[in-house]
HTML snippet that shows the backbone in 3Dmol.js (N, CA, C, O; Angstrom):
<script src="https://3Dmol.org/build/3Dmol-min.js"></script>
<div id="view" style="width:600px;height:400px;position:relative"></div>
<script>
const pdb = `
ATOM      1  N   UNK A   1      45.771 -11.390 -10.693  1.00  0.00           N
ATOM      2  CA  UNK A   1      44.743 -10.613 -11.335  1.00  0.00           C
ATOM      3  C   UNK A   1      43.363 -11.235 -11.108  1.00  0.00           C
ATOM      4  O   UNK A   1      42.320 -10.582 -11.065  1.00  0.00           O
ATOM      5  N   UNK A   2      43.472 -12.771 -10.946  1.00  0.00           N
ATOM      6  CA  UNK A   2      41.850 -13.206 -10.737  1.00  0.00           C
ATOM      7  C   UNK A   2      41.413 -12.839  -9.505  1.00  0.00           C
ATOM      8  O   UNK A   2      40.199 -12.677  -9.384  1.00  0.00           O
ATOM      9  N   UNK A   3      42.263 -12.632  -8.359  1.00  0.00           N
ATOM     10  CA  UNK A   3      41.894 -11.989  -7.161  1.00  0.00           C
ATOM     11  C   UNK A   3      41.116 -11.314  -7.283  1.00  0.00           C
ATOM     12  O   UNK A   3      39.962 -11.530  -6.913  1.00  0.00           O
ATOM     13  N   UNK A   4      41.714  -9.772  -8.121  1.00  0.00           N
ATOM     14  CA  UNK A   4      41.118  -8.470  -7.743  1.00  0.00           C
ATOM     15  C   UNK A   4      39.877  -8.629  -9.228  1.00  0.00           C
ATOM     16  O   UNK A   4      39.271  -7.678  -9.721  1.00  0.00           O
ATOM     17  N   UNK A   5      39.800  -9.726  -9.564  1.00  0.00           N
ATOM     18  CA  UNK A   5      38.872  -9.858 -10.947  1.00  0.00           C
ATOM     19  C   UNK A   5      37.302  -9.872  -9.753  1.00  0.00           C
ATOM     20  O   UNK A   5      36.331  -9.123  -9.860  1.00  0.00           O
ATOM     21  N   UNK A   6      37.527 -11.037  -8.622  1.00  0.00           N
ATOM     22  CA  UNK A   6      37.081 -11.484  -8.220  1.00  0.00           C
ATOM     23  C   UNK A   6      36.709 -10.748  -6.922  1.00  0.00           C
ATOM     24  O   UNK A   6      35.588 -10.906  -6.440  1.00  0.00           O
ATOM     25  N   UNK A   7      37.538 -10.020  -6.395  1.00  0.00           N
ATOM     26  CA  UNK A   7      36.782  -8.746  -5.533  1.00  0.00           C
ATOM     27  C   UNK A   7      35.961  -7.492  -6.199  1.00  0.00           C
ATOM     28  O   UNK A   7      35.085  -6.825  -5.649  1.00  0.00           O
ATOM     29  N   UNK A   8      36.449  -7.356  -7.458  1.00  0.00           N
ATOM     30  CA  UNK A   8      35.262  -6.059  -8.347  1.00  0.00           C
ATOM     31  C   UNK A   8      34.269  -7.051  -8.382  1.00  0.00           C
ATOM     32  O   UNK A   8      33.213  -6.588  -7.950  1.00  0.00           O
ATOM     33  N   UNK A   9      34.177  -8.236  -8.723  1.00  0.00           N
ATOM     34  CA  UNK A   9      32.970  -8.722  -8.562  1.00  0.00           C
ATOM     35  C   UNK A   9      31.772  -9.192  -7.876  1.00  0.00           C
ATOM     36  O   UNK A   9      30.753  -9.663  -8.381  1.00  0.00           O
ATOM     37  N   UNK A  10      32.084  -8.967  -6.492  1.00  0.00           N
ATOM     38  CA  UNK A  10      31.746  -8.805  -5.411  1.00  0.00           C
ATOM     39  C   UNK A  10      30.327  -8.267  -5.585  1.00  0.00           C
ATOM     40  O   UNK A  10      30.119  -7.863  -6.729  1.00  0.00           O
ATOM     41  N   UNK A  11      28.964  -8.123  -4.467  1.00  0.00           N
ATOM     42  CA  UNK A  11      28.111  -7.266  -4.671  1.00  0.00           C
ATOM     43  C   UNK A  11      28.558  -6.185  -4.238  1.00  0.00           C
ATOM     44  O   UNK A  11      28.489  -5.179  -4.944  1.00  0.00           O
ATOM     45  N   UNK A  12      29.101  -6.149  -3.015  1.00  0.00           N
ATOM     46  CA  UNK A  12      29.026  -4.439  -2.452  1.00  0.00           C
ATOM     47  C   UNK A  12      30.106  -3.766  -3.320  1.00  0.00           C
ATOM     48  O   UNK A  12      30.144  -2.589  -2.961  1.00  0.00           O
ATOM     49  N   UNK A  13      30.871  -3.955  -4.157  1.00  0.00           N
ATOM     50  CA  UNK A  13      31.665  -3.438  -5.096  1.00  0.00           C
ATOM     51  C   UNK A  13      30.748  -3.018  -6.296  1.00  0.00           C
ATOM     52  O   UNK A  13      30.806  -1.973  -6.946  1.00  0.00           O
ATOM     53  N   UNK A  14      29.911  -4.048  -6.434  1.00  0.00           N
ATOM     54  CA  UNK A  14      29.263  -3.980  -8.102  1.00  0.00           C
ATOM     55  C   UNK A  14      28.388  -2.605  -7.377  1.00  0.00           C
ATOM     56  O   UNK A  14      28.407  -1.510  -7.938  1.00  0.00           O
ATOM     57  N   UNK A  15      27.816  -2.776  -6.387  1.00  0.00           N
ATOM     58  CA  UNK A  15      26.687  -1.980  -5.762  1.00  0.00           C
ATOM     59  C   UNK A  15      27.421  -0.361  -6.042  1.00  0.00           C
ATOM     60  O   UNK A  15      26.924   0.514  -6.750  1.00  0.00           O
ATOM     61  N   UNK A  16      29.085  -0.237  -5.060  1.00  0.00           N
ATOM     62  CA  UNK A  16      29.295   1.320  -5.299  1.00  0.00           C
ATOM     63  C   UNK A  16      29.273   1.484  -6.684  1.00  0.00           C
ATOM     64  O   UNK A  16      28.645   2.415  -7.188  1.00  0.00           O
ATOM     65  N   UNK A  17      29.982   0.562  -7.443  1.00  0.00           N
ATOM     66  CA  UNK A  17      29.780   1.470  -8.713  1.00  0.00           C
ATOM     67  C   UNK A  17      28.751   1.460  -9.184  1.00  0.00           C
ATOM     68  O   UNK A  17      28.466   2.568  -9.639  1.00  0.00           O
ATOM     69  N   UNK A  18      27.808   0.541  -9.350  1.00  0.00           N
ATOM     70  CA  UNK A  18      27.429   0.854 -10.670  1.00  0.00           C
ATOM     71  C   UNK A  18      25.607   1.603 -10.273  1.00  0.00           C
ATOM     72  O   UNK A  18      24.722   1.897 -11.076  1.00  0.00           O
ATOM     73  N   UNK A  19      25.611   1.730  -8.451  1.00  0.00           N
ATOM     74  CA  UNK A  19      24.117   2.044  -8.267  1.00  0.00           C
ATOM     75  C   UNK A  19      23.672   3.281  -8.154  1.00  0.00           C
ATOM     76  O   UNK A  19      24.398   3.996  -7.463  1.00  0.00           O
ATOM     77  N   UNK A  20      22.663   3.818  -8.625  1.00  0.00           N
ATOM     78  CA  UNK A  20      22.203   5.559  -9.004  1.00  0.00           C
ATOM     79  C   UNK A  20      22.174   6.086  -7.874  1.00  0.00           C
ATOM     80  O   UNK A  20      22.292   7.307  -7.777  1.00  0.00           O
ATOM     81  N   UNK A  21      21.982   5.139  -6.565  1.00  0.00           N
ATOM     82  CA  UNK A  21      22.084   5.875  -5.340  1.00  0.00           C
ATOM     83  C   UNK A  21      22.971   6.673  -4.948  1.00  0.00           C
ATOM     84  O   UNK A  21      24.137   6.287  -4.877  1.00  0.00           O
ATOM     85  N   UNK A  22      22.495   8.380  -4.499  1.00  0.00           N
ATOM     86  CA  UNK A  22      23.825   8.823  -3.981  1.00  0.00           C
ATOM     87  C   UNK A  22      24.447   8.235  -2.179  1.00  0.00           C
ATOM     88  O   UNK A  22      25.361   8.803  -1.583  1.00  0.00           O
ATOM     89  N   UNK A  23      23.561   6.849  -1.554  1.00  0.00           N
ATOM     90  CA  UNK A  23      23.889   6.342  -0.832  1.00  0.00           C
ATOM     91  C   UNK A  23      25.275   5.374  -0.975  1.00  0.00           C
ATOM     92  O   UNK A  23      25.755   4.735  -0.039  1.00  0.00           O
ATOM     93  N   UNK A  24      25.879   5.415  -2.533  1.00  0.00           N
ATOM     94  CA  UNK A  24      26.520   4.708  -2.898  1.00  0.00           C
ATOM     95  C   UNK A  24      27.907   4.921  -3.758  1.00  0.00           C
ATOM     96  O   UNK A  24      28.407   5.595  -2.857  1.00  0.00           O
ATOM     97  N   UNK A  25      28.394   4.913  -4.229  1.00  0.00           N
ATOM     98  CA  UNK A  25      30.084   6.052  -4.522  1.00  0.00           C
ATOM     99  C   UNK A  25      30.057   7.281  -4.106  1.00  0.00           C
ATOM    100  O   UNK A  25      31.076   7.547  -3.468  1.00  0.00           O
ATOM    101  N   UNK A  26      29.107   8.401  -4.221  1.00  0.00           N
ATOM    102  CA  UNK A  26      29.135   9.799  -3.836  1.00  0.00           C
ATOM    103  C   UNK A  26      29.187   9.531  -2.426  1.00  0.00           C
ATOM    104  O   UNK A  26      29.985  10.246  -1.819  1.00  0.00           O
ATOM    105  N   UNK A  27      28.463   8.576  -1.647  1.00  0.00           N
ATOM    106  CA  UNK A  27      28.891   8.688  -0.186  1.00  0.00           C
ATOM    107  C   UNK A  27      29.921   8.223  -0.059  1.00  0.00           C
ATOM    108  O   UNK A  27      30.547   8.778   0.843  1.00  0.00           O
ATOM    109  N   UNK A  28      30.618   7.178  -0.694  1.00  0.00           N
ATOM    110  CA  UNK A  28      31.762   6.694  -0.201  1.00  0.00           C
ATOM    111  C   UNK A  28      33.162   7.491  -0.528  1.00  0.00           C
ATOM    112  O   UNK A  28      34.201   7.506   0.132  1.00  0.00           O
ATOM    113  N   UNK A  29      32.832   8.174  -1.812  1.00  0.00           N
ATOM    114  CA  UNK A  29      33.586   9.133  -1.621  1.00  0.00           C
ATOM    115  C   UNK A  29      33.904  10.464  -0.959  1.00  0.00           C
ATOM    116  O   UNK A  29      34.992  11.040  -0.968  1.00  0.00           O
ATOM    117  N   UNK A  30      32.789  10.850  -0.390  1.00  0.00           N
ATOM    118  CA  UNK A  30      32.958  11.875   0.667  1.00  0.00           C
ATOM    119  C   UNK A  30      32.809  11.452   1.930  1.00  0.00           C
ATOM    120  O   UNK A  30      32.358  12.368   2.618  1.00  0.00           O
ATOM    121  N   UNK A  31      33.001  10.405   2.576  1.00  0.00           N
ATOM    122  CA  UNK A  31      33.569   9.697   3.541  1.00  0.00           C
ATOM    123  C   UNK A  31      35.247   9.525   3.530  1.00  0.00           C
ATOM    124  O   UNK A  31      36.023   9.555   4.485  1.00  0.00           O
ATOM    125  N   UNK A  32      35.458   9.377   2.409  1.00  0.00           N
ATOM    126  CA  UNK A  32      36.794   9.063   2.411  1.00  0.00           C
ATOM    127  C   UNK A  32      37.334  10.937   2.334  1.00  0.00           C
ATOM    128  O   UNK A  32      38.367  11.328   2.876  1.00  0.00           O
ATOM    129  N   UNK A  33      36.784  11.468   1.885  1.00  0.00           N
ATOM    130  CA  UNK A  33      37.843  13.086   1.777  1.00  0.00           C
ATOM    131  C   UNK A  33      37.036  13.187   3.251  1.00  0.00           C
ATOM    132  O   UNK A  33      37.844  12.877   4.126  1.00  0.00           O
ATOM    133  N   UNK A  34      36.008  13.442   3.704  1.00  0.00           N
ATOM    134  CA  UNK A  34      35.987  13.833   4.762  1.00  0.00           C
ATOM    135  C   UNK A  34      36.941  12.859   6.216  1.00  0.00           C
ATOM    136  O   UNK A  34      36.807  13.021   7.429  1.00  0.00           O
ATOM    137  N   UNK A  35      37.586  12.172   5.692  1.00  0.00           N
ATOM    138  CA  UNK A  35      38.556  11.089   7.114  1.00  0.00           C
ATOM    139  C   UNK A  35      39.740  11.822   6.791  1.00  0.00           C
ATOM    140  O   UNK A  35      40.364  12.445   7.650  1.00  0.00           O
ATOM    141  N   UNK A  36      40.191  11.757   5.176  1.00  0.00           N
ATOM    142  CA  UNK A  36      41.175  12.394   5.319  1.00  0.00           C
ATOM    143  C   UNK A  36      41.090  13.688   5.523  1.00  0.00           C
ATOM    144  O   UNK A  36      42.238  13.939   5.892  1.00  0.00           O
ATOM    145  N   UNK A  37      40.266  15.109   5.540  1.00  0.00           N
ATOM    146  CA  UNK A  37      40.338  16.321   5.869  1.00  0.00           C
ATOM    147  C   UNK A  37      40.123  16.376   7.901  1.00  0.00           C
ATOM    148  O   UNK A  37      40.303  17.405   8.552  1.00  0.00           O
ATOM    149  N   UNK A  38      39.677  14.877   8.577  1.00  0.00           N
ATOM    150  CA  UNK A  38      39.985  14.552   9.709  1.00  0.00           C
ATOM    151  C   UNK A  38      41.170  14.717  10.070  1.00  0.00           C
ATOM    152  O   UNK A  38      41.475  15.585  10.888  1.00  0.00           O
ATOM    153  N   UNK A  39      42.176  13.778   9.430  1.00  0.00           N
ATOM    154  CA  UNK A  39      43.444  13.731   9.846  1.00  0.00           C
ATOM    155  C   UNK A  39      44.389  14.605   9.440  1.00  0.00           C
ATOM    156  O   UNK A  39      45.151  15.112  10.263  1.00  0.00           O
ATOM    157  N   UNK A  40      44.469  14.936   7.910  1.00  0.00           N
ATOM    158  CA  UNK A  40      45.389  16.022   7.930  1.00  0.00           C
ATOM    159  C   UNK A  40      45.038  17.177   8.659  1.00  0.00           C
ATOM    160  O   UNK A  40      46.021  17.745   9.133  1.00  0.00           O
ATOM    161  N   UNK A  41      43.530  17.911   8.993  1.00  0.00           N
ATOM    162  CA  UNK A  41      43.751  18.832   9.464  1.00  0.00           C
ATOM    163  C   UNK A  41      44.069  19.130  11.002  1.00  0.00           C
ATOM    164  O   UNK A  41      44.384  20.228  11.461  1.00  0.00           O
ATOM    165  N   UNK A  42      43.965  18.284  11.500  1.00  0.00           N
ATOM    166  CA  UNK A  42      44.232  18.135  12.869  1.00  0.00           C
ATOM    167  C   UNK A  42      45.824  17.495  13.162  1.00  0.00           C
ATOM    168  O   UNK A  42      46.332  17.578  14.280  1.00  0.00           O
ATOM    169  N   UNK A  43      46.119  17.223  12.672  1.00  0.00           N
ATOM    170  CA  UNK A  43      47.773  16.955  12.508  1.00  0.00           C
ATOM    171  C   UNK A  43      48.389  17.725  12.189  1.00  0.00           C
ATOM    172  O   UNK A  43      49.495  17.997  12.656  1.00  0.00           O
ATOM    173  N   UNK A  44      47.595  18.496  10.949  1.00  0.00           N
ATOM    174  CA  UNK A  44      48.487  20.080  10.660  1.00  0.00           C
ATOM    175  C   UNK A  44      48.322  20.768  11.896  1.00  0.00           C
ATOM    176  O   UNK A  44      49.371  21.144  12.421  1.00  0.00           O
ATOM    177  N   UNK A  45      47.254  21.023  12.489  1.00  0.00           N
ATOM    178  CA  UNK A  45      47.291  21.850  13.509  1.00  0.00           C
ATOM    179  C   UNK A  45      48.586  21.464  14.644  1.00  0.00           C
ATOM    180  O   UNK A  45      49.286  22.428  14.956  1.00  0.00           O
ATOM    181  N   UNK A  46      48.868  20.381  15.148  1.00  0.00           N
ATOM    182  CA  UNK A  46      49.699  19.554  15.993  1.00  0.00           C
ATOM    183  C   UNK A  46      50.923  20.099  15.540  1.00  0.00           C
ATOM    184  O   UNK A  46      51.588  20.841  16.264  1.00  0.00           O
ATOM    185  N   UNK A  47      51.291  19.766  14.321  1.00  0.00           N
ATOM    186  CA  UNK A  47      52.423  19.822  13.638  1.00  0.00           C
ATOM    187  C   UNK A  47      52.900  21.199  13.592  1.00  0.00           C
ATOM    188  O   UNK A  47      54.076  21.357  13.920  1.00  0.00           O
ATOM    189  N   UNK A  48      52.056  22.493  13.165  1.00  0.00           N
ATOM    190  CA  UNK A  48      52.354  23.947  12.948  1.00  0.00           C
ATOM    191  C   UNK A  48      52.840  23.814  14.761  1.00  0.00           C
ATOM    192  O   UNK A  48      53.878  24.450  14.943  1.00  0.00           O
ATOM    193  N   UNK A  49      52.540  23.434  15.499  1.00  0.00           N
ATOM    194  CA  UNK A  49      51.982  23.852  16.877  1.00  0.00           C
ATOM    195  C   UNK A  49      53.520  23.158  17.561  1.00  0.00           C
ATOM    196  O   UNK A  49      54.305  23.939  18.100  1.00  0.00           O
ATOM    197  N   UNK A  50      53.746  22.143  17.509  1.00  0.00           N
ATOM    198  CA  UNK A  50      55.177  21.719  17.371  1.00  0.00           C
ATOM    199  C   UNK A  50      56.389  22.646  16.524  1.00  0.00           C
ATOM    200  O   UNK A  50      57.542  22.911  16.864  1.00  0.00           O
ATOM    201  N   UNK A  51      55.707  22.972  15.425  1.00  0.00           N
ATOM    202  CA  UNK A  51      57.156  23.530  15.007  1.00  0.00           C
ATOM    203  C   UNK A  51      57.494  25.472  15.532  1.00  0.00           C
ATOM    204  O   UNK A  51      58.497  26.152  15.320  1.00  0.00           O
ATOM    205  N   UNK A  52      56.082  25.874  16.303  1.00  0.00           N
ATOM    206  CA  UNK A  52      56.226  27.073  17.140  1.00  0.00           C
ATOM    207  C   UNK A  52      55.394  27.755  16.856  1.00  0.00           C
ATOM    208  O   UNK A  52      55.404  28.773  17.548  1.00  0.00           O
ATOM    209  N   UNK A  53      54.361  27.711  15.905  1.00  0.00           N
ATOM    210  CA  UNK A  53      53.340  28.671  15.715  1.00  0.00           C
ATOM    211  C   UNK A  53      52.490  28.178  16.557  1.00  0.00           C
ATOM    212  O   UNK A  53      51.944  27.079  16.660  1.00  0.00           O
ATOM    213  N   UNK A  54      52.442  29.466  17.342  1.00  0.00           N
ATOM    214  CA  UNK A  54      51.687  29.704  18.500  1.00  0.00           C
ATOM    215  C   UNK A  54      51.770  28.848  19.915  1.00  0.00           C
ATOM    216  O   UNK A  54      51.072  28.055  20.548  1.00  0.00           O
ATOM    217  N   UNK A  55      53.440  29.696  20.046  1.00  0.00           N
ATOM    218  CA  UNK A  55      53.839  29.114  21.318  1.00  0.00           C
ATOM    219  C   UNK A  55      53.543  29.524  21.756  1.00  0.00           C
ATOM    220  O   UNK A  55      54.415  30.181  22.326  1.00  0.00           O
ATOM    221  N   UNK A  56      52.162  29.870  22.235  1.00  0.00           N
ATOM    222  CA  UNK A  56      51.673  30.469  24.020  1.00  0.00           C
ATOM    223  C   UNK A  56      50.625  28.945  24.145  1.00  0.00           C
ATOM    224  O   UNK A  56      50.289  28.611  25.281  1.00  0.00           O
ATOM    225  N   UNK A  57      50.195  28.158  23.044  1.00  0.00           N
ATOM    226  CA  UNK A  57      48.999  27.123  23.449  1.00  0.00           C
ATOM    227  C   UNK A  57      49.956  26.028  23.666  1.00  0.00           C
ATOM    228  O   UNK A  57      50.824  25.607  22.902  1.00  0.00           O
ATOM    229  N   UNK A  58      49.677  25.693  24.699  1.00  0.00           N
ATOM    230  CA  UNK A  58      50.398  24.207  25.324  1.00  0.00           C
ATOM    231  C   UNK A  58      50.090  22.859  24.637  1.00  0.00           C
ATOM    232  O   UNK A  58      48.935  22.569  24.327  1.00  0.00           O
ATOM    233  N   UNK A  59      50.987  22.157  24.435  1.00  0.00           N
ATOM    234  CA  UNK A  59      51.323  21.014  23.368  1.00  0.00           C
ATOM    235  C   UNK A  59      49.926  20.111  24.131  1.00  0.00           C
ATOM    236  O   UNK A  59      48.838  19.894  23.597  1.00  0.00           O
ATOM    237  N   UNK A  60      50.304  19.756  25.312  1.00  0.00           N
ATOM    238  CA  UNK A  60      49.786  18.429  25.933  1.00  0.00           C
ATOM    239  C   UNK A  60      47.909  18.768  25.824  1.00  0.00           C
ATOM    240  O   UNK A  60      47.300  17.745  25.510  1.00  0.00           O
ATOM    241  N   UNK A  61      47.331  19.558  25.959  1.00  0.00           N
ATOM    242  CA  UNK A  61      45.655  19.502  25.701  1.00  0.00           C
ATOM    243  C   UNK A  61      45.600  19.036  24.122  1.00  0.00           C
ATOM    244  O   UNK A  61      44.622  18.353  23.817  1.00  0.00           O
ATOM    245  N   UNK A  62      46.241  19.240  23.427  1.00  0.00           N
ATOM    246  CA  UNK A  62      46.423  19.068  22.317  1.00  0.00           C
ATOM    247  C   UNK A  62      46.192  17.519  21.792  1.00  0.00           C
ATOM    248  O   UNK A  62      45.662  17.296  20.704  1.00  0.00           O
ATOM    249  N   UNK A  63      46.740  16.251  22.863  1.00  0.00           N
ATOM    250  CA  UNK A  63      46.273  15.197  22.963  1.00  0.00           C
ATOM    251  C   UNK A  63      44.922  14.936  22.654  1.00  0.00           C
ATOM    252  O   UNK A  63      44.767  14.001  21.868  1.00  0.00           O
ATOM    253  N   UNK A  64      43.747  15.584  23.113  1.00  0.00           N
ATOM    254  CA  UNK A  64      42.522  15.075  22.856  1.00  0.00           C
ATOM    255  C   UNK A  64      42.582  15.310  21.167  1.00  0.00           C
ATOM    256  O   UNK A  64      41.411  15.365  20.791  1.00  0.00           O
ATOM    257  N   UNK A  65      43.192  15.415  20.401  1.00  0.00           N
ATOM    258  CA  UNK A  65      43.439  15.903  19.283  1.00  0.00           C
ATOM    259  C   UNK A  65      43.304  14.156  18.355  1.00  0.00           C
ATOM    260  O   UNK A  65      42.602  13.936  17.368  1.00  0.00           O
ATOM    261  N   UNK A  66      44.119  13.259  19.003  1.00  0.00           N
ATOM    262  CA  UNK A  66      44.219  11.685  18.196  1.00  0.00           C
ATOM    263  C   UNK A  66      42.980  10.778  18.299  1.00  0.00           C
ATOM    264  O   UNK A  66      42.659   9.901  17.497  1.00  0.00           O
ATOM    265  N   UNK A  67      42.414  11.096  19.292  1.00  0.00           N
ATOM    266  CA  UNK A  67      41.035   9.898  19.193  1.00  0.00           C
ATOM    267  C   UNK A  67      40.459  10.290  17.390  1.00  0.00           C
ATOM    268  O   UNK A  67      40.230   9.533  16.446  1.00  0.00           O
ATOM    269  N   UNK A  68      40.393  11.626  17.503  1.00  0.00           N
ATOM    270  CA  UNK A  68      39.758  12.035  15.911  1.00  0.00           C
ATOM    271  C   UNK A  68      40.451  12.040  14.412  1.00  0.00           C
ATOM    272  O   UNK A  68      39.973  12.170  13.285  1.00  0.00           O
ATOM    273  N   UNK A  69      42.142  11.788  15.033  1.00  0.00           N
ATOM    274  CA  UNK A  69      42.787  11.521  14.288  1.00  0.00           C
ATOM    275  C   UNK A  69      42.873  10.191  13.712  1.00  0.00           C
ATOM    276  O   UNK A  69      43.277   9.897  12.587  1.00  0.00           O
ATOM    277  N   UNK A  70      42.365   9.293  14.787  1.00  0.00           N
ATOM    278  CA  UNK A  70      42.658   7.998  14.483  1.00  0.00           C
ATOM    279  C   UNK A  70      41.015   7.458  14.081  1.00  0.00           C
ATOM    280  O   UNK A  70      40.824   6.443  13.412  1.00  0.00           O
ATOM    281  N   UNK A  71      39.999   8.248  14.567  1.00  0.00           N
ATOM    282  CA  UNK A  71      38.737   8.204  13.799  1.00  0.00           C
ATOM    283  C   UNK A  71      38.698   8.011  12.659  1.00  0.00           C
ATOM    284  O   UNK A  71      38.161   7.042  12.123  1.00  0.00           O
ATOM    285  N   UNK A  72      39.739   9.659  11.664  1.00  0.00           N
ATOM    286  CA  UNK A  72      39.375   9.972  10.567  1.00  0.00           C
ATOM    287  C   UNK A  72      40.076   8.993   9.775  1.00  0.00           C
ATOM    288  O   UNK A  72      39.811   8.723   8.604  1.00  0.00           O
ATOM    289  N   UNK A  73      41.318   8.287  10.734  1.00  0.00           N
ATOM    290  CA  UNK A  73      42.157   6.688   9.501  1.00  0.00           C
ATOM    291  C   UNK A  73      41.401   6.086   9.597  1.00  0.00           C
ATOM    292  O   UNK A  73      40.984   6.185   8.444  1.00  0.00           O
ATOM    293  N   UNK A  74      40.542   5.225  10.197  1.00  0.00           N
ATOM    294  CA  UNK A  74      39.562   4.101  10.152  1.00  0.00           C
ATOM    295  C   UNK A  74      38.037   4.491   8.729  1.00  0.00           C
ATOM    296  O   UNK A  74      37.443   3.735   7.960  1.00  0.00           O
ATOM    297  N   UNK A  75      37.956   5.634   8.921  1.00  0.00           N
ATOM    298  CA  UNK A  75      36.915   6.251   8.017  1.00  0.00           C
ATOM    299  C   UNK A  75      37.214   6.212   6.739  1.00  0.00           C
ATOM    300  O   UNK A  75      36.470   5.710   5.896  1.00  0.00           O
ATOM    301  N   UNK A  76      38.973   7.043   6.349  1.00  0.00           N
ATOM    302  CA  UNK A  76      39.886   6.859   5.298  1.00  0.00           C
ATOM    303  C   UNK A  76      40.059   5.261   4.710  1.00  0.00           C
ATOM    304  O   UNK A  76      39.739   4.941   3.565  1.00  0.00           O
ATOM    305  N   UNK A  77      40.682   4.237   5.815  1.00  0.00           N
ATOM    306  CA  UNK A  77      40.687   2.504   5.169  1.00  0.00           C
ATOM    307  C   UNK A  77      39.234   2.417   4.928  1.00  0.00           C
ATOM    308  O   UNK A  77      38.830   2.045   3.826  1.00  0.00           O
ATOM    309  N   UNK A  78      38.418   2.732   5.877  1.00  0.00           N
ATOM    310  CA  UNK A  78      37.246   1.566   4.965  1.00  0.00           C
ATOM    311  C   UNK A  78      36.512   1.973   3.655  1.00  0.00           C
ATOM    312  O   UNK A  78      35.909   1.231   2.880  1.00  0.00           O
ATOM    313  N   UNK A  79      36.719   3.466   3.572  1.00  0.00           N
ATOM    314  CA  UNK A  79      36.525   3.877   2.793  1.00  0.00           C
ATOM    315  C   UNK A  79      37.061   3.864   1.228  1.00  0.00           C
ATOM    316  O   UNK A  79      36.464   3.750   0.157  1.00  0.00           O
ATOM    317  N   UNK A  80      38.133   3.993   1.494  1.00  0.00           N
ATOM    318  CA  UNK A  80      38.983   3.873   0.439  1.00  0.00           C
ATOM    319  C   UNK A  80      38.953   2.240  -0.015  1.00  0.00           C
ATOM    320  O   UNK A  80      39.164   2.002  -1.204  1.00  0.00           O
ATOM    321  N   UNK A  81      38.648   0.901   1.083  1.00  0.00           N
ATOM    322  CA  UNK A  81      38.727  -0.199   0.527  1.00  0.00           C
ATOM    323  C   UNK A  81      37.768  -0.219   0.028  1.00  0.00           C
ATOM    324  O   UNK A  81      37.732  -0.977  -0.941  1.00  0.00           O
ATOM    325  N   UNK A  82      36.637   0.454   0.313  1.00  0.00           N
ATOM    326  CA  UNK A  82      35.505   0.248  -0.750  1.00  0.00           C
ATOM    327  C   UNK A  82      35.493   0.913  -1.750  1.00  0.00           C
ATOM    328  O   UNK A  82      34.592   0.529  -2.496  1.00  0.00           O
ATOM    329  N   UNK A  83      36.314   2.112  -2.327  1.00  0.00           N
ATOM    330  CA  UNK A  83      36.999   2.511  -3.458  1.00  0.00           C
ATOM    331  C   UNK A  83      37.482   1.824  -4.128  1.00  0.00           C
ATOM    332  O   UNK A  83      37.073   1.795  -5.289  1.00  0.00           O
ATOM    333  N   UNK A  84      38.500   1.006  -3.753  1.00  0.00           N
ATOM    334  CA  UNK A  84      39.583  -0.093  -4.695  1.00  0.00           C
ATOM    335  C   UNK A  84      38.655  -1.700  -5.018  1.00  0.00           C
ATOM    336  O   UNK A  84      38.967  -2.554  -5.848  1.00  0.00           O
ATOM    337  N   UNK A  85      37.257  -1.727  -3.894  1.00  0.00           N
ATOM    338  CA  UNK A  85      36.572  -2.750  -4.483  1.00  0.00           C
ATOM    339  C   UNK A  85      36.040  -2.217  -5.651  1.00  0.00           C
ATOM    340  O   UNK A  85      36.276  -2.944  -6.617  1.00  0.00           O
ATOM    341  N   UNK A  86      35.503  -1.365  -5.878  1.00  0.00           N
ATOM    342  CA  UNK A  86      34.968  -0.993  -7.096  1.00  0.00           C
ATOM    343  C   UNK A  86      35.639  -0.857  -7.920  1.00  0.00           C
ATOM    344  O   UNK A  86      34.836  -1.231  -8.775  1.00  0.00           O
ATOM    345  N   UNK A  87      36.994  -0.489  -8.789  1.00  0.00           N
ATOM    346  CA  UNK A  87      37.066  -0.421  -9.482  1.00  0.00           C
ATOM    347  C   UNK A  87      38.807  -1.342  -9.243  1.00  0.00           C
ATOM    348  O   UNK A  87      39.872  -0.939  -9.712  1.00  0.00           O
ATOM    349  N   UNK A  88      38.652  -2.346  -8.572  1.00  0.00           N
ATOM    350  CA  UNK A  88      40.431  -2.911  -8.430  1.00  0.00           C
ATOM    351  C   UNK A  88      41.130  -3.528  -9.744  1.00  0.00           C
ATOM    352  O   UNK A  88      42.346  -3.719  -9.775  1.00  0.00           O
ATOM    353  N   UNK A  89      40.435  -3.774 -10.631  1.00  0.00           N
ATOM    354  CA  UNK A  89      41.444  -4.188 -11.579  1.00  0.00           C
ATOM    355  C   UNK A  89      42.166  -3.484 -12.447  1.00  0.00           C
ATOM    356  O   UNK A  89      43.129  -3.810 -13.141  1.00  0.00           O
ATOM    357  N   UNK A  90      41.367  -2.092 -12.283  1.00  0.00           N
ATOM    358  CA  UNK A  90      42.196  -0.556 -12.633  1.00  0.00           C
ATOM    359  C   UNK A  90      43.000  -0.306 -11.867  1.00  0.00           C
ATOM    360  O   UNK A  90      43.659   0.728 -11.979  1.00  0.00           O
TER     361      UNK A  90
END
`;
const viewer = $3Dmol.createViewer("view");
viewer.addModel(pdb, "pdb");
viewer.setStyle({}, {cartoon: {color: "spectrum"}});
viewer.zoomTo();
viewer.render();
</script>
């Protein structure tokens, strides 16, 4: 528990929460829904597309599909770790 006592206490933790800036939780939280509306929606697309809706579009172009997938996880972790800095002992 003194760990995560000791990461909320952090500045850039104290900073998301507690600063009036909307440069500061409101962005970090719509960073984080916008990584994840990255990845699920483009995976849903993959996924419907795999299971046959709309077998006339070919699987393989579909590839350029993960660079943004794997964008929107990197956007999602850092995001979200700066979520759990702010408030980790909850």
């Amino acid at each position: 528990m003194e760990f995560l006592t000791s990461v909320e206490n952090t500045a850039l933790a104290t900073w998301i929460r507690e600063s009036p800036s909307l440069l500061a939780f409101p962005l970090v939280l719509f960073l984080h829904a916008a990584g994840l509306a990255l990845v699920v929606g483009f995976n849903t697309a993959l996924d419907f597309r795999i299971l046959g809706v709309g077998s006339d579009i070919p699987i393989a172009p579909m590839e350029k599909f993960f660079p943004v997938m794997v964008a929107g996880f990197w956007i999602n972790a850092i995001s979200g770790t700066g979520l759990l800095m702010a408030d980790a002992t909850r």
